[in-house]
FISE-593180 format. One record per atom (N, C-alpha, C): residue number from 1; residue in three letters; chain; x, y, z. Coordinates in steps of 0.02 Angstrom, whole numbers, plus 32768, in hexadecimal, padded with zeros to 4 digits. Layout:
! FISE-593180
 seq type mol    u    v    w
 NUM  ala   A    X    Y    Z
...
! end
This chain:
! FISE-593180
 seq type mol    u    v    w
   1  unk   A B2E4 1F12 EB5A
   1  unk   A B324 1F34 EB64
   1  unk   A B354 1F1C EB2F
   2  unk   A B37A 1F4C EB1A
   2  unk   A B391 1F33 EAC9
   2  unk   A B3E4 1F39 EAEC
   3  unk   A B416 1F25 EAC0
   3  unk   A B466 1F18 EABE
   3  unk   A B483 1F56 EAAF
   4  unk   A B4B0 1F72 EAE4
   4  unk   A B4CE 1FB7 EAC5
   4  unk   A B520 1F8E EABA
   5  unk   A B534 1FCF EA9B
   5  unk   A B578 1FD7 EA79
   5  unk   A B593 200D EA9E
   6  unk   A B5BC 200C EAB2
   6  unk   A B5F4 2030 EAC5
   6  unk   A B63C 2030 EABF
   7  unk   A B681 203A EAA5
   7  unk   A B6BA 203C EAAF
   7  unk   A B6DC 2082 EACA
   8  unk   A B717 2088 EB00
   8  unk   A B714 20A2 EAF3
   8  unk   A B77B 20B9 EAF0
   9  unk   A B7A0 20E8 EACD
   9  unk   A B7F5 20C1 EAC8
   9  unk   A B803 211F EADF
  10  unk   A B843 211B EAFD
  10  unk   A B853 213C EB34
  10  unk   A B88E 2155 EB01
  11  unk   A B886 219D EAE4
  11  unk   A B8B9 21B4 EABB
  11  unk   A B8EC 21DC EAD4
  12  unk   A B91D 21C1 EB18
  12  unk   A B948 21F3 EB56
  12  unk   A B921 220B EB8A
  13  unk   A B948 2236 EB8D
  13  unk   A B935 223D EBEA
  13  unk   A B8DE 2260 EC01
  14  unk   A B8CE 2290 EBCE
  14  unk   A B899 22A7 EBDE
  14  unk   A B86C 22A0 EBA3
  15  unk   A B879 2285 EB6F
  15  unk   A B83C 227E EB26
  15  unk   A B825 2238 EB1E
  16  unk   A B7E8 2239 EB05
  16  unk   A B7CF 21E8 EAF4
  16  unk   A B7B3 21E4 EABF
  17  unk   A B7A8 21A2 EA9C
  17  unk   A B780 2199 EA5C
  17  unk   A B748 217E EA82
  18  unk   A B703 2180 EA70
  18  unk   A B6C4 2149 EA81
  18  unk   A B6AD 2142 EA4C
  19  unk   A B69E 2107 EA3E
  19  unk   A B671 20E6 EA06
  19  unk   A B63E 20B9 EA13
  20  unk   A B5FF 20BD EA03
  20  unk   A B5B5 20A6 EA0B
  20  unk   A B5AB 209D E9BB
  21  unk   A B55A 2088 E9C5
  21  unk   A B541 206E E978
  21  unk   A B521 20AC E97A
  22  unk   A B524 20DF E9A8
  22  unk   A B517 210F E977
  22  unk   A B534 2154 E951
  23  unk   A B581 2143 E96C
  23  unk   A B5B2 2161 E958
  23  unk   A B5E3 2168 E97C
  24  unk   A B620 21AC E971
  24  unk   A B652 219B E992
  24  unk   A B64E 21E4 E9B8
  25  unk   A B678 21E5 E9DD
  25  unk   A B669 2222 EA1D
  25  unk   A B6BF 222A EA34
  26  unk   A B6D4 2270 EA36
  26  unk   A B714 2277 EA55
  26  unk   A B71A 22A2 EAA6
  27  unk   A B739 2292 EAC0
  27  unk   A B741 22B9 EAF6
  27  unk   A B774 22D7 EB1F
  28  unk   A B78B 2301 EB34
  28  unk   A B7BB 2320 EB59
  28  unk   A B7BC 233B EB93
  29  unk   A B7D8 2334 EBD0
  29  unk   A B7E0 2362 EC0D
  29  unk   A B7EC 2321 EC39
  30  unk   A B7F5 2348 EC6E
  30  unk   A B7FF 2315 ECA6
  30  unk   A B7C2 2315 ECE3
  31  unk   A B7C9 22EA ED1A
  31  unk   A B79D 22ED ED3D
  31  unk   A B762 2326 ED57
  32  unk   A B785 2368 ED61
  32  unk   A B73E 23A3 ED6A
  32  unk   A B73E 23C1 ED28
  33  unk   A B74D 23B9 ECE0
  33  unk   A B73B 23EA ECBB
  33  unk   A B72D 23A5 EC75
  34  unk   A B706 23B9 EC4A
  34  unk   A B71B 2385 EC17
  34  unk   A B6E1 23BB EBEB
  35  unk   A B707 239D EBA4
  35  unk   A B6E2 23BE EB5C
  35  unk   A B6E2 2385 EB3E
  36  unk   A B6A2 2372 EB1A
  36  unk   A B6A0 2332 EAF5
  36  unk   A B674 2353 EABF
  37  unk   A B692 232D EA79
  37  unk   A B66B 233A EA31
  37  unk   A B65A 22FF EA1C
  38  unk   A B609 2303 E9F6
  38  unk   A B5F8 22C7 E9E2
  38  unk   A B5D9 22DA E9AD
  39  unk   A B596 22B2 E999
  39  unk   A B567 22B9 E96A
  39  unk   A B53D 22DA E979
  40  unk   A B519 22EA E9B9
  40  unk   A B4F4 2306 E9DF
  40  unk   A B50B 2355 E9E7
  41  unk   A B549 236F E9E7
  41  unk   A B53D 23A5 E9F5
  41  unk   A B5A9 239E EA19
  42  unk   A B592 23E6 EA3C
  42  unk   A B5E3 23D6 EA60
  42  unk   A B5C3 23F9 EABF
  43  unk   A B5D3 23CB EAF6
  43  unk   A B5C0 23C4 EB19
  43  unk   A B5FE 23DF EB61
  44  unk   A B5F1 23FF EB86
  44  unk   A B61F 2431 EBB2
  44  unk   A B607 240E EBEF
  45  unk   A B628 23E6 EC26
  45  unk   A B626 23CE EC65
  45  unk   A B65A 23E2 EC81
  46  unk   A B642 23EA ECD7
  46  unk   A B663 240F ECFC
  46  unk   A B63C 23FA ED4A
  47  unk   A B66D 23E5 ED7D
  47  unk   A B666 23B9 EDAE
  47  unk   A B6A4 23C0 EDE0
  48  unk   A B67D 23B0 EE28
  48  unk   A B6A3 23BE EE6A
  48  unk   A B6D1 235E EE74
  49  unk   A B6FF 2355 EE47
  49  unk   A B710 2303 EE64
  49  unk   A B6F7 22E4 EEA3
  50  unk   A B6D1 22BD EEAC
  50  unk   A B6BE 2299 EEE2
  50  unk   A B68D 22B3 EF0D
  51  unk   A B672 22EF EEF2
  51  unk   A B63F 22E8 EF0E
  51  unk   A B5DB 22CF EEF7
  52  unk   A B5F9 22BA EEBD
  52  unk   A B5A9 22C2 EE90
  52  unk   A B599 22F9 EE6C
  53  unk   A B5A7 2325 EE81
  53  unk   A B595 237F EE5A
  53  unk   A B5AA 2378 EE15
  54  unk   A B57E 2372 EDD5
  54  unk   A B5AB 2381 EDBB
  54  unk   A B56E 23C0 ED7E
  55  unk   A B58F 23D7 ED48
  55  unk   A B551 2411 ED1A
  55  unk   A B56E 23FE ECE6
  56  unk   A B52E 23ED ECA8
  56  unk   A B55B 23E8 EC73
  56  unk   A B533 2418 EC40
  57  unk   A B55D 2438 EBFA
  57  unk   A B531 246D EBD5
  57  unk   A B520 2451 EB9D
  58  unk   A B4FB 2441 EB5E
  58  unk   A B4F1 241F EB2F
  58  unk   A B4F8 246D EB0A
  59  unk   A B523 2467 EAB7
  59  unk   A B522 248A EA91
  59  unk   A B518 246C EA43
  60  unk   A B4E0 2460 EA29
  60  unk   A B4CB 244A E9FA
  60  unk   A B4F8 2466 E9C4
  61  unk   A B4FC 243A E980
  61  unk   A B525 2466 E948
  61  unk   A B4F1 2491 E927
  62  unk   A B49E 247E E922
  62  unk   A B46D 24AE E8FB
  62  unk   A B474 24E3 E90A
  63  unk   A B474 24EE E969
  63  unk   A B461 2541 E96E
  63  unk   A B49A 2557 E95B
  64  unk   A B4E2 253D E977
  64  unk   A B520 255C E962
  64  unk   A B53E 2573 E92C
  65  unk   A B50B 254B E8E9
  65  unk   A B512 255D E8AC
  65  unk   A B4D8 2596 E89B
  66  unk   A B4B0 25AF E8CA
  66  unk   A B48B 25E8 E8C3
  66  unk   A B498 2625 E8C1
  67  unk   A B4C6 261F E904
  67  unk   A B4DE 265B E929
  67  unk   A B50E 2683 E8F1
! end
């Protein structure tokens, strides 16, 4: 089991920075809705607060640069 990296700094009320060793990741929304962009792609979550439920959509930049 290897050492992760994580930071992560709270840019106001609903945006964040995260930073890992394997890059940096932004995010926005509040508790039931959030949009986060990274290296990976840009990623759409959406959730019932407190209950566990939650769906998230992955949107890669390759296909998006297809379309």
């Amino acid at each position: 089991m290897g050492f992760r990296f994580r930071k992560s700094f709270r840019l106001g009320k609903h945006a964040r920075l995260n930073l890992s060793k394997n890059g940096i990741d932004a995010s926005v929304g509040g508790k039931g809705l959030r949009l986060g962009v990274g290296k990976r792609g840009v990623r759409m979550s959406a959730g019932i607060p407190g209950t566990g439920l939650n769906y998230t959509k992955r949107f890669d930049y390759k296909s998006a640069r297809k379309k």
